[in-house]
C-alpha positions in Angstrom: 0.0 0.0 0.0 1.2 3.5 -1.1 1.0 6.6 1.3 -1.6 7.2 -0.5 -4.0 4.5 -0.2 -4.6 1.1 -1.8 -4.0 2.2 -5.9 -5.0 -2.1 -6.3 -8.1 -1.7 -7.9 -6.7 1.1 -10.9 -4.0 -1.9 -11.4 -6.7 -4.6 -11.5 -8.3 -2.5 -14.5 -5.5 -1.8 -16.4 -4.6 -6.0 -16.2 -8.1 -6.6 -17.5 -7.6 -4.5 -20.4 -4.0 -6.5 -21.0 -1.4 -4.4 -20.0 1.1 -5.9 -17.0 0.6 -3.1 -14.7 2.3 -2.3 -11.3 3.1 -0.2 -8.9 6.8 1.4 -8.4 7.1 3.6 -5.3 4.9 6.9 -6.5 4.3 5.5 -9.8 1.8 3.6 -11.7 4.2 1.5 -14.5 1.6 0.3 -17.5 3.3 -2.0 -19.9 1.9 -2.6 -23.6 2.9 -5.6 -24.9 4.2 -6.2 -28.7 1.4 -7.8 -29.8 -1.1 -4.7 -28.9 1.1 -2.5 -29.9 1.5 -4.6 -33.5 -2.0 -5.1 -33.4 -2.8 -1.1 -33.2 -0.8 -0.1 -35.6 -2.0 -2.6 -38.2 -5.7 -1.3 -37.2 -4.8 2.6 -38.6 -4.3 1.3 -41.9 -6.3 0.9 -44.6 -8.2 -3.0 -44.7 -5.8 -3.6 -47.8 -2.6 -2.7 -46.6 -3.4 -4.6 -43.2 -3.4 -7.8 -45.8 -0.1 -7.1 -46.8 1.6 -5.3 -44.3 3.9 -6.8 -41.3 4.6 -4.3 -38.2 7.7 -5.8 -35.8 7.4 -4.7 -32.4 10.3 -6.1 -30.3 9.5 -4.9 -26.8 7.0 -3.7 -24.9 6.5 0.3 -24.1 6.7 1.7 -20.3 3.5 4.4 -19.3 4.8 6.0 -16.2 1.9 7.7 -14.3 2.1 9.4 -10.9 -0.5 8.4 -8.8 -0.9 11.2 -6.9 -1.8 13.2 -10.5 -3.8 10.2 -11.5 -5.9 10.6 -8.6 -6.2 14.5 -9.1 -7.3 13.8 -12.8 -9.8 11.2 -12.3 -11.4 13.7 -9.0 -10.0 10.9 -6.5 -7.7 13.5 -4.8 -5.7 10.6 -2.8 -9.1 9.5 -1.0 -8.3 5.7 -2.2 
């Protein structure tokens, strides 16, 4: 638990979505795997260029979030 309340449940919701998702010290760390980030990509382009294109992705990305300005933005205010 963070000093500023249990931040477990945000976490839960960004697993269910499919992003590994954890807390480090005052951060909220969101991972995006290849695969959605391949997968995203491919959806911006045109239904015949998706048949023929290939998009490598060879790591995932890092989201680093602050929780305390998370909180703030969604009207939580550190009240978790």
């Amino acid at each position: 638990m963070s000093v500023m309340g249990d931040v477990s449940p945000i976490i839960r919701q960004f697993q269910q979505l499919g992003f590994n998702a954890r807390q480090e010290q005052n951060d909220i760390v969101i991972e995006i795997p290849p695969l959605m980030i391949q997968q995203e990509i491919l959806n911006r382009f045109e239904p015949s260029l998706r048949r023929i294109a290939r998009v490598e992705a060879t790591g995932s990305i890092k989201v680093r979030v602050n929780i305390s300005q998370l909180l703030n933005l969604i009207g939580l205010g550190g009240r978790l």
